[in-house]
KOLZADREN-469781 format. One line per 5 residues: number of its first residue (from 1); their letters; for each residue y, z, x of C-alpha. Coordinates in steps of 0.02 Angstrom, whole numbers, plus 32768, in hexadecimal, padded with zeros to 4 digits. Each point is the difference from the previous one (the first is absolute). Example, Ala and Ser with C-alpha at 12.3 -4.5 7.8 and 13.67 -1.06 7.14 Angstrom:
1> as> 7F1F,8186,8267  80AC,7FDF,8045
# end
This chain:
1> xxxxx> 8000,8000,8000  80A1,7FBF,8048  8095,806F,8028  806B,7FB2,7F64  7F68,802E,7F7D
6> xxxxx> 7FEB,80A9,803E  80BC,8014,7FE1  7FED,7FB4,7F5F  7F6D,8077,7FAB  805F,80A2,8051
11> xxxxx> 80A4,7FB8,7FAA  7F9C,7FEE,7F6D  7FAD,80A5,7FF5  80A9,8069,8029  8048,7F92,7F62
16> xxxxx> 7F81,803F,7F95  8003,80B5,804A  80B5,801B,7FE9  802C,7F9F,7F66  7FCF,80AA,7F8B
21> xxxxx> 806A,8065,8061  8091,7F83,800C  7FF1,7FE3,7F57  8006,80B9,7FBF  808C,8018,8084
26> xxxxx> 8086,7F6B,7FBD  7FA6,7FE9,7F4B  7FAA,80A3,7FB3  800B,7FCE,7F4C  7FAB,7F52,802D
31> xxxxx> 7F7F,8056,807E  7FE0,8083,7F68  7FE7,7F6B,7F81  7F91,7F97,806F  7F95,80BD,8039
36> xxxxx> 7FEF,8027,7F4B  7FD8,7F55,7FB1  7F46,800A,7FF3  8012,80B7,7FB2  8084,7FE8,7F8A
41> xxxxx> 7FB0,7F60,7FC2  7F46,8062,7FDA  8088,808B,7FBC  804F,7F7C,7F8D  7F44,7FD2,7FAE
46> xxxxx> 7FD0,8097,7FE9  808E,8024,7FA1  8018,7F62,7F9A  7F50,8020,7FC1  8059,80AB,7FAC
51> xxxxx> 8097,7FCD,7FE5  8074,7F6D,8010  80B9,8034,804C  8096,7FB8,7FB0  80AB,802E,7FEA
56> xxxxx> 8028,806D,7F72  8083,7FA7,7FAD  8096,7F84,8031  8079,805D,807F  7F5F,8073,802C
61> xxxxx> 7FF4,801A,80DA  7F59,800A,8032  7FCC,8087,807E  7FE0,7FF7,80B4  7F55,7FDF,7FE3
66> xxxxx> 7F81,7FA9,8093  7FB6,7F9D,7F8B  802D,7F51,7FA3  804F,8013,7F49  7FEC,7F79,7F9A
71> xxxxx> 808F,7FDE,7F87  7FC0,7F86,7F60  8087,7F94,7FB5  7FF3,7F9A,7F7C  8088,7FA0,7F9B
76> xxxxx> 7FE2,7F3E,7F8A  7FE9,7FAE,80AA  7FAF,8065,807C  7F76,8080,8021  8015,802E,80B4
81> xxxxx> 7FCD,808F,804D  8081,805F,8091  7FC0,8062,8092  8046,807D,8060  7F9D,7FB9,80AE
86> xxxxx> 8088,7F9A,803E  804E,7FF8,7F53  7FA2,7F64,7FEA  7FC8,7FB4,7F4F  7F32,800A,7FF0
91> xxxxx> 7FFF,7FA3,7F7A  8071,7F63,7FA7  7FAF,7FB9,7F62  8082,7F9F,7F93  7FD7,8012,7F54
96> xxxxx> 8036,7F63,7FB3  80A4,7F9B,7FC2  803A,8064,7F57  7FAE,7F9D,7F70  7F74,7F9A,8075
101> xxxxx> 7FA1,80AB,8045  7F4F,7FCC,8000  801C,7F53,8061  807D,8024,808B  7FD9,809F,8033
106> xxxxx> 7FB3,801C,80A7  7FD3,8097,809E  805B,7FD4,8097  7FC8,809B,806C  7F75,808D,7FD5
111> xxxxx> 7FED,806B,8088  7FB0,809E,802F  806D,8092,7FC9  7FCE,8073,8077  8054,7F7F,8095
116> xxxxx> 80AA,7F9A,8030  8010,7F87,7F8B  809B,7F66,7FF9  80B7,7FEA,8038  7FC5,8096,8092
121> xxxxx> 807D,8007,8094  7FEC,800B,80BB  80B4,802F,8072  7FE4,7F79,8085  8053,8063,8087
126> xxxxx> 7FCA,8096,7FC6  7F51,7FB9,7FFE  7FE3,807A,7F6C  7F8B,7FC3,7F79  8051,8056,7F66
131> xxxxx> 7F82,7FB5,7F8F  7F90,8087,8049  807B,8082,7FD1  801D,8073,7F80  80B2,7FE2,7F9D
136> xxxxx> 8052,806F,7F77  8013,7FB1,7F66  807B,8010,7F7F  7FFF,7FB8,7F5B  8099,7FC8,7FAD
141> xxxxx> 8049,7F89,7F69  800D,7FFA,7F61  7F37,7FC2,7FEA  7FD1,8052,8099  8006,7F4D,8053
146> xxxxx> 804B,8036,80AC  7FAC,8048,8070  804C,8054,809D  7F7E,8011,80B5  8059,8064,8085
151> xxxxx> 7FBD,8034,80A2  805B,8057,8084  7FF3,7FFB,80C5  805A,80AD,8019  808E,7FD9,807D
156> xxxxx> 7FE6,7F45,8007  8019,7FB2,7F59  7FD0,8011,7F2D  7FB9,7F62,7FBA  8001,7FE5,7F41
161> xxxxx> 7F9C,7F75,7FA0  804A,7FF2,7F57  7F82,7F8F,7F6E  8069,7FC3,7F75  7F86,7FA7,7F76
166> xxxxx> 8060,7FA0,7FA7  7FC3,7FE9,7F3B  8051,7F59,7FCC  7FB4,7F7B,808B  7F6F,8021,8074
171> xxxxx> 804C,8048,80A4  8000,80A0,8051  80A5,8038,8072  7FE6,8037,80AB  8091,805C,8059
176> xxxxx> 7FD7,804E,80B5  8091,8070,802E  7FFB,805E,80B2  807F,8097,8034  800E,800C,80B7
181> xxxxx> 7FDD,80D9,8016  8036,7FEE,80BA  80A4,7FD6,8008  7FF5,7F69,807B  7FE8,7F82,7F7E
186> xxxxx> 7F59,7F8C,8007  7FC4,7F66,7FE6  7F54,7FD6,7FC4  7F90,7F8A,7FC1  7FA1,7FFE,7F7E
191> xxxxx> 7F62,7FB0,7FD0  7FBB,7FF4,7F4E  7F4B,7FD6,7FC5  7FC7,7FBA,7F68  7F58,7FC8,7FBA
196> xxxxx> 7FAE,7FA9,7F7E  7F3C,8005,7FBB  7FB4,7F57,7FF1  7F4D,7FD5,7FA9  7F66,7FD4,8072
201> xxxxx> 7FC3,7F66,7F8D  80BE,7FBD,7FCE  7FD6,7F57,8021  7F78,7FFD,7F7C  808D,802D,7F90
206> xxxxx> 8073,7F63,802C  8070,809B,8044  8061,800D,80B0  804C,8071,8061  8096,7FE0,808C
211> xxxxx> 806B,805C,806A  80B4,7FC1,8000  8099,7FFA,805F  80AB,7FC8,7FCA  8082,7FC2,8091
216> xxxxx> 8054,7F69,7FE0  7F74,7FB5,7FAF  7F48,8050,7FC0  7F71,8019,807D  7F55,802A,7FB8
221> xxxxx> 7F58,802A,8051  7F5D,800F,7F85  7F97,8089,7FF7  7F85,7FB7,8078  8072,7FC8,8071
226> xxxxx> 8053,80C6,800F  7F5C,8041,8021  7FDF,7F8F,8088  8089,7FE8,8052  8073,8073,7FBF
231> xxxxx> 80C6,7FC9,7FB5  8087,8015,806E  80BF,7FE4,7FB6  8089,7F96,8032  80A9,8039,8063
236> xxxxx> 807B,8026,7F70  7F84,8027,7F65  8058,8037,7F72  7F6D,8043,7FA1  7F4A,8009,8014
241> xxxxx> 7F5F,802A,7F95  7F77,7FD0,7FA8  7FD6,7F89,7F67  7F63,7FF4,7F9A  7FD9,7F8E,7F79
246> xxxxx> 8097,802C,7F76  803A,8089,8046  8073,8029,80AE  8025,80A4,8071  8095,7FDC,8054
251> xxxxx> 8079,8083,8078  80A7,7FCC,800D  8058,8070,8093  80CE,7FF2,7FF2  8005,7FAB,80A1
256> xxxxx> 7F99,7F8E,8072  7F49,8026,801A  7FEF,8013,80BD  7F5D,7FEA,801C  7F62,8003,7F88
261> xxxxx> 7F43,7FD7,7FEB  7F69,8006,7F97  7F43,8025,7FFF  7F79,7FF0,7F83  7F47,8057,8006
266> xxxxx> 7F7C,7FF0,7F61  805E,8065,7F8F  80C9,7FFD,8025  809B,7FB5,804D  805E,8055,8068
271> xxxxx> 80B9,7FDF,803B  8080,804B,806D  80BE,7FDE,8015  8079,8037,807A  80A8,801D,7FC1
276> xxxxx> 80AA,7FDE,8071  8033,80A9,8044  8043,807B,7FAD  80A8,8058,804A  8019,80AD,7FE6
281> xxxxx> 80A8,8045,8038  7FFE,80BF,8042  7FEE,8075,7F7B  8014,7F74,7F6F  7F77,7F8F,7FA4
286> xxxxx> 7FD1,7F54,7FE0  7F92,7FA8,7F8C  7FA0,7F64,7FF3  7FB6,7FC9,7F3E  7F6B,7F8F,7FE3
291> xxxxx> 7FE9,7FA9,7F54  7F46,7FFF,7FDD  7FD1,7F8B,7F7A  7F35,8002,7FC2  7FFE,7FA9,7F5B
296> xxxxx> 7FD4,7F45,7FCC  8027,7F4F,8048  8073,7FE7,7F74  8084,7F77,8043  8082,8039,7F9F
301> xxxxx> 7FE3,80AD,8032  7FFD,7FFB,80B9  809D,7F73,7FF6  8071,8082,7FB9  8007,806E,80A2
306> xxxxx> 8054,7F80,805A  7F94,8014,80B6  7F7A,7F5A,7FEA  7F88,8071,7FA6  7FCC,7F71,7F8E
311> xxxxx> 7FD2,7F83,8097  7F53,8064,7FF1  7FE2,7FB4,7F58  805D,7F56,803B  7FA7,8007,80BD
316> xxxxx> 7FC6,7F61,8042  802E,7F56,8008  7FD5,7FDE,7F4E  804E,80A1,7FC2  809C,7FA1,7FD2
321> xxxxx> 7FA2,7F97,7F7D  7F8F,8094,7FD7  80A4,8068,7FC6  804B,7F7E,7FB3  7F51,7FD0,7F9A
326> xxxxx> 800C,80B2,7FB5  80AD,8004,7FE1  7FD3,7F6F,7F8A  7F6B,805A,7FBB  8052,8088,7FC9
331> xxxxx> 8088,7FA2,7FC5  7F77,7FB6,7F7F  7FBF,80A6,7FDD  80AA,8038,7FA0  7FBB,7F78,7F89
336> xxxxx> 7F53,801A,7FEF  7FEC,80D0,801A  7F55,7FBF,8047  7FE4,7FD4,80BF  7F64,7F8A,7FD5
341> xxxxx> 8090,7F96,7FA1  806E,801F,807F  7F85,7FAF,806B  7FF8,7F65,7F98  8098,7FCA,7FFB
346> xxxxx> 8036,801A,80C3  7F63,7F8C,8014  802C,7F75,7F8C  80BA,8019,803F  7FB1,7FD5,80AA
351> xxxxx> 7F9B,7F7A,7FD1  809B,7FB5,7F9F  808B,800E,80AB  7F61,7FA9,8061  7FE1,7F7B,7F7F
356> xxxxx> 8051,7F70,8041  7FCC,8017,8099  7F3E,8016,7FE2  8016,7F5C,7F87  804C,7FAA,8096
361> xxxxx> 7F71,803F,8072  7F6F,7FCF,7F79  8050,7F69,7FC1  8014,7FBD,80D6  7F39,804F,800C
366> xxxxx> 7FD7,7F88,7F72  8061,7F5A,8032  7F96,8021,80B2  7F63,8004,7FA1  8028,7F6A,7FA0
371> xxxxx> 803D,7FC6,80B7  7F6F,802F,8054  7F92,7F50,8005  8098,7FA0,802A  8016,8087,809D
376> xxxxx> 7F37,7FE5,802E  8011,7F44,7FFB  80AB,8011,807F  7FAA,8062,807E  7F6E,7FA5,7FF8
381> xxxxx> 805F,7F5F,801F  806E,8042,808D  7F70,807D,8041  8024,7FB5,80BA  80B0,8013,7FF9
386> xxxxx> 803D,80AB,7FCE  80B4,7FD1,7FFC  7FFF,7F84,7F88  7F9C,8058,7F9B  8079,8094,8002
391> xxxxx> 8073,7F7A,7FCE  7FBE,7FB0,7F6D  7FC3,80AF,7FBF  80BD,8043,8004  803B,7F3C,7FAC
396> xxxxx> 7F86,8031,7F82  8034,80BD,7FDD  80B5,7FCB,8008  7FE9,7F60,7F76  7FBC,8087,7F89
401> xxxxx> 8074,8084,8027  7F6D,8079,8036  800C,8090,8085  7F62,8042,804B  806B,80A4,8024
406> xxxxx> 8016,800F,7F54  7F5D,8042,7FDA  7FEF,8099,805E  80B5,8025,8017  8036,8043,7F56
411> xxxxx> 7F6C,8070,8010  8036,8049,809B  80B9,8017,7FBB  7F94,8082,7F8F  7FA6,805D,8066
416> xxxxx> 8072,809C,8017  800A,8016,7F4E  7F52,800A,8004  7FD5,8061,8083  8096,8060,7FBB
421> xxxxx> 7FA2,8012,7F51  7F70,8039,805B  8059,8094,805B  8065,8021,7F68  7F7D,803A,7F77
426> xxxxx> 7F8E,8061,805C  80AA,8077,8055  806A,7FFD,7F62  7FEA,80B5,7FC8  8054,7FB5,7F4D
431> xxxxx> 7F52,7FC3,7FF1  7F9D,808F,8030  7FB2,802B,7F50  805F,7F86,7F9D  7F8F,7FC3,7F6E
436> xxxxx> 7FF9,7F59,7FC5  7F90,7FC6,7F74  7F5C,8022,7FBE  7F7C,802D,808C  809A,7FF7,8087
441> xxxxx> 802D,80A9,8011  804C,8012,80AE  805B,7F61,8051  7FDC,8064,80AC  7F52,8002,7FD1
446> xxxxx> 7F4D,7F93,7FE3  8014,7FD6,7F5C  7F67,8050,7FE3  7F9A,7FCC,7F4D  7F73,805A,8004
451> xxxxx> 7F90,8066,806E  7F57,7FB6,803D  7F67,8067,7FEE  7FC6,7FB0,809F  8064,7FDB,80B1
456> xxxxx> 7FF9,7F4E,803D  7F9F,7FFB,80AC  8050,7FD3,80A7  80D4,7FF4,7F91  7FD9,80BD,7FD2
461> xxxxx> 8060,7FC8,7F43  7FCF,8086,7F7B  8086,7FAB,7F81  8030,7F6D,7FA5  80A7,7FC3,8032
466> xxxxx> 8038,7F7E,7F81  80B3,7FAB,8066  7F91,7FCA,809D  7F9B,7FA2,7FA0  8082,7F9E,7F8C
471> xxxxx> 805A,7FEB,809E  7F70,7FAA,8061  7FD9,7F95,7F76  80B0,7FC0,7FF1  7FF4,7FE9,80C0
476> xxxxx> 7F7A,7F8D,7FE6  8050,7FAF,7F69  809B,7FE5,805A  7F9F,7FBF,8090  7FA2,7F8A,7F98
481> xxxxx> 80B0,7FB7,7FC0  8053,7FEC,809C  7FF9,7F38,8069  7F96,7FFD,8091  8040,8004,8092
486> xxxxx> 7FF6,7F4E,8064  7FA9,7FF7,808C  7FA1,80A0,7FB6  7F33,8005,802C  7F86,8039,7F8D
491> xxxxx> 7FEB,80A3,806A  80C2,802D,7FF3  7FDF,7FE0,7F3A  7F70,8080,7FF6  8052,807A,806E
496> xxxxx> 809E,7FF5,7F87  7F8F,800E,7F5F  7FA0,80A5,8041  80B4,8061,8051  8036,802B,7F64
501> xxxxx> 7F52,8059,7FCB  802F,8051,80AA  809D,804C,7FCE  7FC6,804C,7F6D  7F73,804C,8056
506> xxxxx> 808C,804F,8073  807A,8012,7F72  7F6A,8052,7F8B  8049,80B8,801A  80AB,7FDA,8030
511> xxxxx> 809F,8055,7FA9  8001,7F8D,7F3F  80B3,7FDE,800A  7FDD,7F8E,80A6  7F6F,7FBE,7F9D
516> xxxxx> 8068,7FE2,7F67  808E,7FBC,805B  7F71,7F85,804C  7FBB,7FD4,7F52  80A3,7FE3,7FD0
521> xxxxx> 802F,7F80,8082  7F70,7FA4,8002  8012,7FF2,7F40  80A1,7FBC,7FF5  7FD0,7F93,808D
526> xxxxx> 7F6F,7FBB,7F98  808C,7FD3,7F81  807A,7FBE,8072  7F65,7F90,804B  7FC9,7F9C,7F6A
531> xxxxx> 80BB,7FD6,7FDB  7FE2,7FBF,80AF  7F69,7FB6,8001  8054,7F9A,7F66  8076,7FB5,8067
536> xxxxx> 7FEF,7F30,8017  8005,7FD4,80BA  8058,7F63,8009  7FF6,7FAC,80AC  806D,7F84,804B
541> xxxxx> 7FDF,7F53,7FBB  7FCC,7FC3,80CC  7F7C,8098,7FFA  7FD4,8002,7F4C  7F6B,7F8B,7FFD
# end
């Protein structure tokens, strides 16, 4: 062992020998909290199998006891659960929007009471975990809504986490005020963690979970991606969190984040901001507030704060045509009192703006068919000089006023509506529960008819799904309807025939208003069509023979 190991492992050791006592010396509340961890938390089960500790009433100071209190709170919006470890929140369910309980209500966090739970603290300089701390708490308002943490480092400084729940829009005040006790002023950074619970098997439920981060623009990260490579924000971010299918978790600091990141394991995300320092002058006090909002991925809700919180509902490139799609849907839904209808008409209102165009790209697809021996017999009789062949092909589109780009490019033109559509009804918590008619109870849902008493082998389907199946039959029937392509070989044909048998195999337990909204173009397609398909082709008189 070299000289400059052996001075590493004794460097080591003495670290780990003197820490304690350095510790106790400069720290002695911290080195008490970390000593007495294991025992207070065995304390704290013990006695939350007897008896469950929460404040007396609103305005009530708790004791100085070693063990976690748990504070319940519950008000139309929230059920959350305050702790006196770190002041932290061990649980955040939101109840529900007033009037629509059962179908937007969801449990952000549900941890263990007996531990830290969200929005804990650590003093960066201090390198004091306060979420591993006991605070005082103080309950105050009206409703009992705000609720006041307070922890003291005799001598040093007196930190104070005040909760505000607000009752008339889902968000929850934060205000972290810190008296310098020393009289030489401070100035200290703080970092705040937050987490969210996420389901094992959320992909089987067409769900998702994302960590975000909001600078000048959105960044995401999926679920998989966080717990492989973990989610590391921009310079600058404004706000940070986490977003799940409906529903968002987002901490919004009153200045710059400074530096933040995320993790993921089986059951939860976890993130951590660092806020801009805080200056304390001697003998005065400074605060910093965070605006926490957990509640749904309603666009109109998260606009209204004025800080981007919408662009999770508008994020990607197609996020522009996806708000705009449900502007329009709920526009239609003033009308109608019925989503389902709603549904209807934005799809006929699409197929109407994209009319012309699709009767422009089916009309040119036809002429070509109608064009196609003509365009064998010129490249057969300039097949040895490619040129002239391009030539008389372009003579002979041109006479007949035919573009080859025409039948593909109108199509293309639609494609971020589509994929808009497609990202649309499966997010849009408007839909989440929203009936249409007879067996199609739940746009956000298979439109499930009946239950099989059996389970089809190797697709695992136990129900009968109605929409999948009227939509791959209109597939086909739309297929049927539509001019070959020319050039097209029998093999292209087949594989054309059996791909939309393929989507509805992949479509059978998809969300029914994306398999409505599929019906529904393909039907009015099938309409437009055979006004189509009655169309003369007249040629020009040199090519009409």
């Amino acid at each position: 062992m070299d000289k400059n190991t052996m001075k590493a492992v004794v460097l080591a050791v003495a670290v780990l020998l003197l820490y304690p006592v350095v510790l106790k010396w400069f720290y002695p509340n911290a080195y008490q909290t970390v000593r007495s961890q294991k025992t207070e938390q065995r304390a704290a089960l013990s006695l939350a199998m007897k008896k469950k500790e929460t404040p007396s009433a609103p305005g009530a100071f708790l004791d100085k006891a070693t063990t976690p209190a748990v504070a319940p709170f519950k008000n139309d919006l929230y059920k959350i659960e305050f702790s006196t470890l770190g002041g932290t929140v061990t649980r955040l369910s939101f109840l529900g929007e007033v009037g629509n309980k059962e179908r937007t209500q969801t449990e952000f966090f549900n941890g263990d009471p007996r531990a830290a739970g969200i929005f804990g603290l650590t003093v960066l300089h201090e390198k004091a975990d306060l979420s591993q701390t006991i605070f005082k708490l103080f309950r105050k308002g009206p409703a009992g809504e705000i609720f006041e943490f307070v922890y003291e480092l005799p001598g040093e400084y007196r930190l104070t986490k005040t909760y505000t729940v607000r009752g008339d829009e889902p968000v929850i005040d934060l205000a972290i005020r810190i008296k310098d006790l020393s009289g030489r002023g401070r100035s200290e950074v703080l970092q705040i963690k937050y987490a969210m619970d996420h389901e094992k098997d959320y992909q089987k439920k067409y769900g998702f979970y994302d960590g975000v981060a909001y600078a000048d623009k959105l960044k995401t990260a999926n679920l998989d991606h966080i717990k492989k490579k973990g989610f590391f924000f921009p310079a600058n971010t404004a706000w940070a969190g986490f977003i799940k299918k409906y529903f968002a978790l987002l901490v919004k600091p009153d200045g710059k984040i400074a530096d933040g990141s995320a993790k993921a394991d089986d059951e939860r995300l976890f993130g951590a901001i660092t806020l801009e320092p805080v200056i304390v002058p001697a003998g005065g006090e400074a605060e910093k507030k965070v605006l926490i909002y957990a509640g749904p991925q309603r666009y109109e809700e998260l606009k209204k704060f004025g800080v981007g919180f919408e662009s999770v509902f508008s994020r990607g490139f197609f996020g522009v045509f996806k708000t705009a799609l449900l502007m329009i849907m709920k526009f239609f839904y003033r009308f109608t009192g019925n989503f389902g209808w709603a549904l209807v008409l934005l799809t006929l209102l699409i197929k109407l703006i994209f009319a012309p165009l699709t009767h422009m790209s089916y009309s040119s697809m036809k002429k070509m068919q109608v064009l196609s021996p003509k365009m064998k017999a010129i490249q057969e009789q300039y097949k040895k000089d490619p040129a002239k062949s391009q030539h008389e092909l372009m003579m002979l589109y041109r006479r007949n006023k035919v573009n080859p780009m025409m039948g593909c490019l109108p199509m293309l033109i639609q494609i971020p509506v589509f994929i808009a559509m497609f990202r649309l009804l499966p997010e849009a918590i408007e839909l989440h529960g929203a009936p249409f008619i007879w067996w199609i109870r739940d746009l956000s849902a298979p439109d499930h008819l009946l239950t099989l008493p059996f389970t089809v082998p190797f697709l695992g389907w136990n129900t009968l799904n109605i929409l999948p199946i009227l939509m791959t039959v209109s597939q086909v029937w739309y297929q049927k309807l539509m001019p070959a392509q020319p050039g097209s070989t029998p093999e292209q044909q087949t594989i054309m025939n059996i791909m939309p048998v393929f989507f509805g195999f992949i479509c059978y337990n998809m969300p029914s208003g994306l398999t409505l909204y599929w019906f529904l173009q393909n039907l009015f397609s099938i309409i437009q069509q055979v006004f189509i398909n009655r169309i003369v082709i007249v040629l020009h008189h040199e090519d009409a023979s």
